[in-house]
N, C-alpha and C positions, 0 to 999 in steps of 0.2 A: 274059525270065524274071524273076520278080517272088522276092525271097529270103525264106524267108516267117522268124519267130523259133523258136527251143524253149527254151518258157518255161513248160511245164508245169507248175512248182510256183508259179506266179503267180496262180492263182484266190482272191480274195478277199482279197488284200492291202490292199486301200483302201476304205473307207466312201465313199460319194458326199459329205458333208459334210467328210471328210478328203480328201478328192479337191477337191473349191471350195477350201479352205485352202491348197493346197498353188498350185494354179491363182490363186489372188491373191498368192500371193507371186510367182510368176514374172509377173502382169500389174504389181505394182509394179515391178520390174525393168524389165520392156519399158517402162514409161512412164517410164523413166529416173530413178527416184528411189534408186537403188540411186548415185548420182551426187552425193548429198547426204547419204543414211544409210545405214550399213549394214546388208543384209536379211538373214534367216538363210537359211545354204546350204552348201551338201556340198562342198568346195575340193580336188580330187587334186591332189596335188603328190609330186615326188619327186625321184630325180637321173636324169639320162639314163641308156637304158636299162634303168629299174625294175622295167618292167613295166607304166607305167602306161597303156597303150592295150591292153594287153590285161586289165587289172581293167576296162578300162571295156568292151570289148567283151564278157567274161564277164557283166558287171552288166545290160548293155544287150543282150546279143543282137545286135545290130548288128555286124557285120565290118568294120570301121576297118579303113584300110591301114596297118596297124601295122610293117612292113617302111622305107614311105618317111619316114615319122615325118613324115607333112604335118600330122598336127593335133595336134601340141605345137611347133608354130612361132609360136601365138597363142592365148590363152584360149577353151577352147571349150566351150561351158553344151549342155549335152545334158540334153533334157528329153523322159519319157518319161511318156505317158497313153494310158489305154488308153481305148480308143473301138471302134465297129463296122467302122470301114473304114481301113485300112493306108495310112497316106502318110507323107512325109516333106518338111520344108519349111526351107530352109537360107537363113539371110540374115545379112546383117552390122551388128553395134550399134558405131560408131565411138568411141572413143574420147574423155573429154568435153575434153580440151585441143587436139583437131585443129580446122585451120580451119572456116571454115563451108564454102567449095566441098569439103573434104575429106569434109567431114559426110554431103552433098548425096548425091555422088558413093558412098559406101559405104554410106550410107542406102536406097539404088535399088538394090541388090544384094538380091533377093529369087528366089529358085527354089524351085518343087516339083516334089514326085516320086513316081511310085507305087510305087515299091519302092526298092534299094538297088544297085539293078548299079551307075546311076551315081552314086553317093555317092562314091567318090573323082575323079571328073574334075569333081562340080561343088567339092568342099573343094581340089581345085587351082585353078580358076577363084577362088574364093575368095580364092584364098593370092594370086592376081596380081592380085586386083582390091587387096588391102591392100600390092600393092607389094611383096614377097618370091618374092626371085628370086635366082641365084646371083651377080647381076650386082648388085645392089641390094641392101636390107637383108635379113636373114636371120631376125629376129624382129617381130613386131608387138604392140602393147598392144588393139588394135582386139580385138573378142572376135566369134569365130563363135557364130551361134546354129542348134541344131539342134533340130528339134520333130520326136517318131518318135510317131507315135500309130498302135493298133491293135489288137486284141481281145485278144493276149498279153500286153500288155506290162506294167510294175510301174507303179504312179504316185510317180517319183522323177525331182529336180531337183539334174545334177551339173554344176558346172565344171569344165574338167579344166585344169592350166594345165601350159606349158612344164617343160620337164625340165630339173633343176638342171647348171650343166657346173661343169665342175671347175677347167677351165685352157683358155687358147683352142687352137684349132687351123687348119689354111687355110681351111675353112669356119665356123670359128664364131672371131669378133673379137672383142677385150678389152670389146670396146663391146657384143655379143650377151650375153659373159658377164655385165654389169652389169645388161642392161635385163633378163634373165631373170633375174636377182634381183631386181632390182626387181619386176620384175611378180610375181614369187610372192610377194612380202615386203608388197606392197601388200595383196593379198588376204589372206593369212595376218594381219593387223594387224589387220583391220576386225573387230568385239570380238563381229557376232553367225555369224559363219564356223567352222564345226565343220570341220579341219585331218583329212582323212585322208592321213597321212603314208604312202606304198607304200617301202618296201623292199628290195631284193634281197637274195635268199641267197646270189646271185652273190659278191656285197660286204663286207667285214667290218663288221661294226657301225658300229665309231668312223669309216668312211670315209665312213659315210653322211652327205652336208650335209644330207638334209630335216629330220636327228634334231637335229642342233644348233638349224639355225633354227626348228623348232619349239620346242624348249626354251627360247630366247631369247627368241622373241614369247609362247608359253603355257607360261609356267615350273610354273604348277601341275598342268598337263596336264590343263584340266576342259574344254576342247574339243575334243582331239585323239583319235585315235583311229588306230593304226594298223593297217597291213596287210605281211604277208610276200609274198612273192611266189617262184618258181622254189625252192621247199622241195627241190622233185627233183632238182636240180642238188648236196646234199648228198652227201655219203660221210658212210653208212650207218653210228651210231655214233662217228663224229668227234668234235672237242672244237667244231668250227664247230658242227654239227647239235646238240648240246648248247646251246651259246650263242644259238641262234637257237630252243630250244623252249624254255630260258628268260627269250626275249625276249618269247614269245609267252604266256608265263605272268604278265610284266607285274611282273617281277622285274629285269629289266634296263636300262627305262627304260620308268617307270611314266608311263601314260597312265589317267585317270580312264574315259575312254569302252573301257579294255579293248586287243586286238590281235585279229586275225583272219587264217588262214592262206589262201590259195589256191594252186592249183596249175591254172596256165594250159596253153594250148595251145602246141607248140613253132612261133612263127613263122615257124621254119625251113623244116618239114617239111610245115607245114598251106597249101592252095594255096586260097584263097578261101573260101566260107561252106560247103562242103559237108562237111566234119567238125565243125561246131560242135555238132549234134547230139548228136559219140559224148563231148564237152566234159564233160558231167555223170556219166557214167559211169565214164570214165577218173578222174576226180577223188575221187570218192566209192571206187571199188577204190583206190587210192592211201594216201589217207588213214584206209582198213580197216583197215591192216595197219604194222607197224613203230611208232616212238616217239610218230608223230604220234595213233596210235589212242587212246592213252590223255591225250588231250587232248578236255573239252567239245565234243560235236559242233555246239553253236553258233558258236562260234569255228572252226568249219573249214567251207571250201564257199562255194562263190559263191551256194547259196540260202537260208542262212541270212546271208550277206552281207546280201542284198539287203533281207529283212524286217526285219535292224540297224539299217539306214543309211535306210529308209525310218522306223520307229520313232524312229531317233534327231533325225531329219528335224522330221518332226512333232511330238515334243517339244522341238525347239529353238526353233520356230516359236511351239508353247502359251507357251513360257517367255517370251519376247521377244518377244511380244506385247503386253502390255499396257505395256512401257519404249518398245518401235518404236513404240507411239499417239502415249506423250508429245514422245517424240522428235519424230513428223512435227508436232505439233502446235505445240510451242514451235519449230521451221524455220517452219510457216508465220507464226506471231506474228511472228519475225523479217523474212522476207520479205516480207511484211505489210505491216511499218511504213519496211520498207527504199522498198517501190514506193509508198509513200505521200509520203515525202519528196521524191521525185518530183513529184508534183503532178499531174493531172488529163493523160493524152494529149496533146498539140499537134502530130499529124503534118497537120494541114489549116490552111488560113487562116481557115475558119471556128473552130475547135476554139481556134486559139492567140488568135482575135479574144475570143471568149468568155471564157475564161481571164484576158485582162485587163481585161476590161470589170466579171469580179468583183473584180478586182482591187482597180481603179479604185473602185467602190460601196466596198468595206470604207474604202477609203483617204479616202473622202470623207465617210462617219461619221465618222472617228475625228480626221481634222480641223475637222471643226465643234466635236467635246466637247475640244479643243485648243486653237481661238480662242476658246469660249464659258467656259473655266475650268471646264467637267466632268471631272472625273477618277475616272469609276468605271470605266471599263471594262480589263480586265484587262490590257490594253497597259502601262498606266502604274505602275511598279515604286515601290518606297518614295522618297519625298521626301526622305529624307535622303540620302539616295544620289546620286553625282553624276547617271546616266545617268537618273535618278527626277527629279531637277531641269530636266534638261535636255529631259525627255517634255513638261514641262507649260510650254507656251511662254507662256502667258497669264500665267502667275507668273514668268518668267526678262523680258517685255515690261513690265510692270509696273515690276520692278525699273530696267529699263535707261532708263525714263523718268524717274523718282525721280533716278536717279542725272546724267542728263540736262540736269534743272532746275536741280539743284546744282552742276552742272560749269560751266553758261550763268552763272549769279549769280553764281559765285566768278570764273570765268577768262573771261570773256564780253566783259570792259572792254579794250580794248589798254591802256588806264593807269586808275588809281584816283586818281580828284583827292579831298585831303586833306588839310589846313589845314596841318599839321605831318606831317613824310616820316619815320619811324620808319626805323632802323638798317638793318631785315632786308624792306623792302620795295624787291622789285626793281624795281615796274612803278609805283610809286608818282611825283604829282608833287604840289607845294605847289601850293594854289590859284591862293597871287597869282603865282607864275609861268607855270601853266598861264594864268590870264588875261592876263599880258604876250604870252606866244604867240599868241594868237586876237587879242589888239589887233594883233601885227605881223601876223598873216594877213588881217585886216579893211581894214588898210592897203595889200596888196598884192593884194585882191580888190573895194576899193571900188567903186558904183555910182553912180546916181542918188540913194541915201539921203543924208536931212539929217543935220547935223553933231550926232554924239550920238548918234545911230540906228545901228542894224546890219542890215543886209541878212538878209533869211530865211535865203538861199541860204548862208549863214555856217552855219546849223545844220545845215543838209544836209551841209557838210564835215565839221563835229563828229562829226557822226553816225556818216558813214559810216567814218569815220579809226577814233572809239571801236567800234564795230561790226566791226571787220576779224576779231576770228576766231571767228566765229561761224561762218563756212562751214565752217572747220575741224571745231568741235564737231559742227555738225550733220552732216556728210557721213560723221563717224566716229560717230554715233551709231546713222546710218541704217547702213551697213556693220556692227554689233555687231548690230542687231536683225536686219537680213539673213541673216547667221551663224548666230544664233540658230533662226531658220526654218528655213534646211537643215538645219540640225542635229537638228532636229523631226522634218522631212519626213525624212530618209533614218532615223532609229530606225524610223518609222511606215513606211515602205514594206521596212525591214526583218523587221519583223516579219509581212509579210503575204506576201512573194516573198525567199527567201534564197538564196542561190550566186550562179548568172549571172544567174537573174531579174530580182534585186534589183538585181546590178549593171547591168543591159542596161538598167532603168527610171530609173537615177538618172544615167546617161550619156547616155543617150539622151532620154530625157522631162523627168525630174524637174530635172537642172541644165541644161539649156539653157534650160527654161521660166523657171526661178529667176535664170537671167544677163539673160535679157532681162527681166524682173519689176524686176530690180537699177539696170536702164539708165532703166525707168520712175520707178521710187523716187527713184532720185539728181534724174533730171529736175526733179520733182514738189518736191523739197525745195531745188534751186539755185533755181527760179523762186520759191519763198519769201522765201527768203535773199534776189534779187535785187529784188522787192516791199517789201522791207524796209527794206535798205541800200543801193539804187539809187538809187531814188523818192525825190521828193522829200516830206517827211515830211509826212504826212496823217495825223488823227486826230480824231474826233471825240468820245472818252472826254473823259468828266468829270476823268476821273482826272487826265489831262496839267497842266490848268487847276489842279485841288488839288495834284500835284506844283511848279507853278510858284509858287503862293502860300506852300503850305511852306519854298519854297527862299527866297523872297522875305521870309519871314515871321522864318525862320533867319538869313536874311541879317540884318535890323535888329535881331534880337536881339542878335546877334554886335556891332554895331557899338553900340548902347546901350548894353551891359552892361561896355563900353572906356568909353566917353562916361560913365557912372557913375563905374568905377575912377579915371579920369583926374584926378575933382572929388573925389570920397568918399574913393579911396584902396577899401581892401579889404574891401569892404561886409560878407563874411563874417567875420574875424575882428574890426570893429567900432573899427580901430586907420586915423589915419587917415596920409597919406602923412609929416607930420612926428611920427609916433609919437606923439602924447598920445592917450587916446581920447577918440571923438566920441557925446557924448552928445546933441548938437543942431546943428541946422542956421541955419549963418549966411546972411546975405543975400548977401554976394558970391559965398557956394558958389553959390545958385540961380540968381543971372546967368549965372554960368561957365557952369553946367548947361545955362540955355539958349541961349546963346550957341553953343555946341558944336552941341547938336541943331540949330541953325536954317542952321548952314554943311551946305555940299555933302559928300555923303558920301568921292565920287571929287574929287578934284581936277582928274583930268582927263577930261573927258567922254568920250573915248573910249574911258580904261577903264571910267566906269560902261555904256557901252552893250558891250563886250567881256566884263564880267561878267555881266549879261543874260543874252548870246546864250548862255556857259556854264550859266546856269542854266535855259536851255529847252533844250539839247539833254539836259541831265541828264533833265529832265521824261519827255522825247518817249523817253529810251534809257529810262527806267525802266516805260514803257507799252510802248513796242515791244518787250520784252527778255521782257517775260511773254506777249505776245501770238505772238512768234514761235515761244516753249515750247509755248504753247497748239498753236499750228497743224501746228509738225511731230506732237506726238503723236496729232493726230486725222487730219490731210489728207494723211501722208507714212505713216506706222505704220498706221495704220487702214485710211484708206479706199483707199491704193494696196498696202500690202502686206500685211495679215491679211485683210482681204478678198476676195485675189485667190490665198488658199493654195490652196482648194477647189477654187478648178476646173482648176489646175494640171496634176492628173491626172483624173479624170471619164469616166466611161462617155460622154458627148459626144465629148471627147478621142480614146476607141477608136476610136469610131464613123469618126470624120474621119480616122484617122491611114492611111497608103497603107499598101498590102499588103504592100509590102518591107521600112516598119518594122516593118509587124506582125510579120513573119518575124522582122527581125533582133531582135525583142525577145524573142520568144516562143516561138520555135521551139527544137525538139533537137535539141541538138547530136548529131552520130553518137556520142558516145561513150555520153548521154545516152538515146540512145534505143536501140543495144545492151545497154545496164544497164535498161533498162525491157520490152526486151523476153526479155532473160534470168530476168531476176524475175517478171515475168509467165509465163512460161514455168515457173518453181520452182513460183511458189502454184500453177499449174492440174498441177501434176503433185503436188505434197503435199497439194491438197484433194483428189484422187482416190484419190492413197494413204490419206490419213485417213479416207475414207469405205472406203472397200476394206478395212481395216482394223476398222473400227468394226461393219461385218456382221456380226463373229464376238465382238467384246466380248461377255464373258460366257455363252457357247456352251460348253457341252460333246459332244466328239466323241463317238460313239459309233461303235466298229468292231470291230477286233482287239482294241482294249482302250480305255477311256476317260481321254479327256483333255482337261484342263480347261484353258480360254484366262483363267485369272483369274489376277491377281497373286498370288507370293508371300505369304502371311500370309493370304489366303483361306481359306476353310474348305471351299472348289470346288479348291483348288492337289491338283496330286498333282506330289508333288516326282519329279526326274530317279532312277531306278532307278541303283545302283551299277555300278561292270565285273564283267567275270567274275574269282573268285579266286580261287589258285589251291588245290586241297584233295587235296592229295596225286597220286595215278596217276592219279585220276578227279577232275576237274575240273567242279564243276556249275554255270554260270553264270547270276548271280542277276539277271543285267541281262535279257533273254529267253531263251526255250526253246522254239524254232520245229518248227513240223509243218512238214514237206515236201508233205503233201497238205491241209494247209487256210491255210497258212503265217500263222496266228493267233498271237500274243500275249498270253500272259499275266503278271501282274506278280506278284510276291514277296507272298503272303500273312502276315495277323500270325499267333502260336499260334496252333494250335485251342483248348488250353485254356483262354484268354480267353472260348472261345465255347460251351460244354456242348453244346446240342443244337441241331437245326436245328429243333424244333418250337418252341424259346424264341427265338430268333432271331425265327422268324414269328409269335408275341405283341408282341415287341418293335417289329414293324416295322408291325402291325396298331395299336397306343397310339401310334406315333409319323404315320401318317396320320389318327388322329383328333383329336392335337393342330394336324395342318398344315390338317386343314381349314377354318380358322376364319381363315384367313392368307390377305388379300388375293394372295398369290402360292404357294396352295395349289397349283395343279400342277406349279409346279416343285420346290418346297419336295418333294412324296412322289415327284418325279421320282426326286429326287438323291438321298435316304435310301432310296428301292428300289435305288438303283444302289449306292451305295455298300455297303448292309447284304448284298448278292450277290457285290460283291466280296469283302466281308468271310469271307461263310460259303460261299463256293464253290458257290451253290445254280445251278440254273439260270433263268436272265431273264426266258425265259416263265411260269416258276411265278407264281401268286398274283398275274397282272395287275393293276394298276389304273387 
């Protein structure tokens, strides 16, 4: 037996255009973005035993097992369309912090139905598939979804959630009492959720928790709206039945959206769906008669319920429309930019090959504009700046060669030979005792050379003694430039792969490449070094030969201008050694003179050939000394390490590299590739929202009554209608005034006598389509001033087509 509804006063509730609005907000929901923003929607809440499965069985038609209270054990979105053929299709939307198998598993929970006999064994199957049992937990956050579609029914989208407890009991734990606050508190929070609070007449007021926690979360009460319930359960004239009809006058605890009474079926007495029928009858004789009659017949009845809550529906919808665009819109930007940091997919070895093989090209530009001293491209931050300094290695190499040359020249010499050894010189030595040294060395390395002669092989010790810390400088110069490099390279491969990327390529690639780069450098610059001050001393510069002459030249100056003083006395002041001055030169002076010059300079031969040999290796260090500067800057710097940055890393490089670094460089990680597929997952669920969204931008409905999806401060807006208030014995409610046979809406008119007649009216409306004609958006333009100028003047719609 198939249960059918009675919903008689349901014909013409919904425009097919307010029917699509309402059906894209429940497909935003089903694609889960109701997960990210919040969507607008009808939220029952109240305390246990409220009532609230039978406001929703009255609203719906539907006959919930409101006895076993299975579907306030979990949030449950009941959504009613009416269509040509009666089914019913019940499935479960998981919760967005349950595991993935949990996802899976209640994801796959899908049934339909042709009717409703079994509607409560499959919302029990339901209940055990989310794990709620008496042995197990007792509430769930997971939300049942039920779609009733059928040629009766209203076109309306309601959540119903759990019912508030009070205090625990053996079946319901401290822990039930918490999460079913939570769960309603959750819901009630989210800012585009219209709060119908239900209440019992059972109950005193102030015991009711829905009315607090509504006050708490919607202090100004401009989305709440409440509902009475079991008004029948009063004594007739009470001070209770007082207080509870001026609750419902919205004098007790003022809700913006109003109050609304019903009177349900007694659960007790009613045995399944075959008295729902006599549901509308009983209720409407009920509320005929006693205090409640002289109460707004909008506000009483579950079918004027239904045309409120659908109206309020849809204007909550027009309203928070055009904010839920920007909303979905600035999430996508976000999640946007979120999956973009991410970088390109790498779940393949081809994908993560690719990835750094772009890598690699970028990174192989910006190292050529690196060694070549281009600095335009946007990598390279201000010069002043240290991390700006350290971008442009061509200028930091530069430097550390300058500096190089002058470290070799000043600190280059193990000693500085020096005629006279000044105070504060530490490495300093007087010539003639550095030449008594190299005579006792020439003494204890003597060869085959004649007496007076010094063996070559004497400068080669010179040499290589004066030459000892050059390895030093050099090996620590080559080491500063090498530093410099990585230093280069890891900004540079910074900025092109950041987090693990960057680290995986500078661990993996970039410094091992650069250690063994380091091993070649060092090589390259010892085998210099050891060319230099090994060997024995080879040169065929001119230079040596003019340094030997200088020395030699220096030498006899030094020893003539003694040989002058000795005879003249102090040629410069003119005075001579027995103080008279000397105006003229005697004959004996120029004998002395030459007599001096024509003796030996050294007395003893072996130290003039020991002084020699000092002044050719000065020669040879002062040619080798520039020459070795020369070599490491070009042979050591250049052509083994600036030369060899580029191809360091290199699309070639990818090409060759095995699969399993490819992976370990490139690949994502699970937690990486859980966050790319959760965010991929957000954007394809908010660009569908936003486009689901964006069909109705600038739309106005037409139905029961017209309403516009423009923002606020448009000239298309039609603001939210007030509640009802209250006006004495007779209560006229300004918010709607529902027909039972056409269940139409109309809205609050301005004076008439703003408006004289209806013949000026239709002059006015006839000057005002022949100023829109001229208007690129002349049909919408006379659309909306016919519309509006009919609401205005209460004419009817068909009149005066255009």
């Amino acid at each position: 037996m198939v249960v059918s509804f009675n919903t008689e006063v349901l014909n013409g509730l919904c425009s097919d255009d307010q029917l699509e609005l309402l059906d894209a907000v429940d497909q935003l929901r089903l694609q889960g973005i109701d997960h990210y923003i919040s969507l607008p929607q009808i939220i029952v809440c109240g305390d246990q035993s409220s009532g609230k499965s039978s406001v929703l069985e009255a609203i719906s038609g539907v006959p919930f097992p409101v006895k076993s209270n299975l579907c306030t054990r979990f949030p449950t979105e009941l959504i009613l369309r009416r269509s040509s053929r009666a089914d019913v299709t019940v499935s479960i939307i998981p919760h967005k912090y349950l595991d993935r198998a949990g996802k899976e598993a209640l994801s796959s929970f899908r049934e339909k139905l042709g009717g409703f006999e079994g509607l409560p064994e499959l919302i029990e199957s339901a209940k055990m598939a989310m794990g709620i049992s008496m042995q197990g937990k007792g509430f769930s956050k997971d939300l049942l979804r039920i779609e009733i579609s059928g040629p009766h029914h209203p076109h309306l989208t309601i959540v119903d959630l759990p019912g508030l407890i009070h205090s625990e009991t053996k079946q319901q734990s401290a822990l039930d009492v918490e999460l079913v606050r939570d769960v309603v508190q959750t819901y009630m929070k989210q800012p585009r959720s219209i709060i119908l609070a239900v209440v019992s007449a059972k109950n005193d007021i102030g015991n009711q928790m829905v009315l607090r926690l509504a006050r708490s979360i919607d202090p100004t009460g401009g989305r709440t709206m409440g509902v009475i319930t079991k008004p029948d359960t009063l004594v007739e004239g009470s001070n209770s039945q007082a207080d509870f009809v001026s609750l419902a006058k919205n004098k007790e605890v003022e809700f913006d959206l109003g109050w609304h009474v019903l009177k349900n079926l007694d659960s007790d007495k009613v045995q399944g769906s075959s008295l729902l029928h006599r549901r509308n009858q009983e209720e409407e004789a009920f509320f005929s008669e006693g205090v409640w009659s002289r109460l707004s017949s909008s506000m009483l009845g579950v079918k004027t319920l239904r045309t409120r809550l659908s109206e309020i529906l849809l204007r909550q919808i027009a309203t928070e429309l055009p904010s839920l665009i920007k909303e979905i819109d600035d999430k996508l930007e976000n999640c946007t930019d979120l999956l973009s940091q991410l970088g390109e997919p790498r779940a393949t070895e081809r994908e993560q090959r690719l990835f750094l093989a772009r890598i690699a090209e970028k990174f192989q530009y910006l190292i050529h504009d690196v060694r070549n001293g281009t600095y335009t491209d946007p990598f390279f931050e201000g010069a002043e700046t240290e991390r700006g300094y350290e971008q442009r290695l061509r200028a930091v190499i530069q430097q550390l060669n300058r500096d190089f040359a002058s470290n070799m020249l000043q600190s280059g010499h193990a000693r500085r030979i020096v005629s006279t050894v000044a105070a504060n010189q530490s490495n300093a030595v007087a010539r003639d005792q550095f030449v008594g040294e190299v005579q006792e060395l020439m003494r204890r390395t003597r060869g085959r050379e004649l007496p007076g002669r010094f063996n070559s092989l004497i400068v080669t010790d010179l040499f290589v003694k004066q030459s000892q810390p050059w390895r030093e400088i050099v090996i620590g110069h080559v080491d500063c430039c090498w530093a410099a490099a990585k230093q280069s390279l890891e900004l540079a491969i910074s900025s092109f792969a950041e987090g693990a990327i960057g680290t995986n390529l500078l661990q993996m690639v970039i410094v091992p490449a650069l250690d063994s780069l380091k091993k070649e450098v060092d090589l390259k610059a010892s085998d210099l070094i050891d060319s230099q001050a090994r060997c024995h001393p080879v040169t065929y510069n001119e230079q040596y030969l003019e340094a030997v002459h200088r020395v030699n030249d220096q030498r006899r100056r030094e020893f003539y201008t003694k040989t002058v003083q000795s005879v003249f006395g102090d040629v410069s002041s003119n005075t001579s050694r027995y103080g008279h001055s000397n105006s003229y030169v005697t004959e004996s002076q120029i004998n002395s003179l030459l007599d001096k010059l024509s003796q030996r300079r050294e007395p003893d031969d072996e130290r003039r050939a020991a002084s020699e040999a000092v002044d050719c290796m000065e020669a040879y260090y002062s040619v080798a000394l520039k020459r070795i500067v020369d070599d490491v800057a070009i042979e050591v710097i250049e052509r083994k390490l600036m030369a060899a940055l580029s191809e360091i890393f290199s699309p070639i490089v990818v090409l060759e590299m095995p699969d399993d670094l490819v992976s370990a460089i490139a690949g994502e990680s699970q937690e990486s590739r859980t966050k790319r597929a959760r965010l991929a997952n957000q954007v394809e669920i908010l660009i569908k929202g936003s486009e689901t969204c964006k069909r109705f931008a600038g739309r106005r409905l037409v139905g029961q009554s017209n309403i516009s999806l423009e923002p606020p401060g448009s000239h298309h807006y039609i603001a939210p209608v007030p509640p009802a208030q209250d006006n004495g014995n007779d209560v006229q409610d300004a918010t709607a005034v529902a027909s039972d046979d056409s269940a139409t809406v109309s809205l609050e008119r301005p004076p008439e006598d703003n408006f004289p007649t209806k013949k000026m009216a239709k002059k006015q409306r006839k000057k005002e389509k022949k100023r829109a004609i001229s208007s690129p958006a002349a049909e919408i333009v006379v659309e909306e001033i016919e519309v509006q100028t009919i609401d205005h003047y209460g004419m009817d719609q068909t009149e005066d087509a255009f």
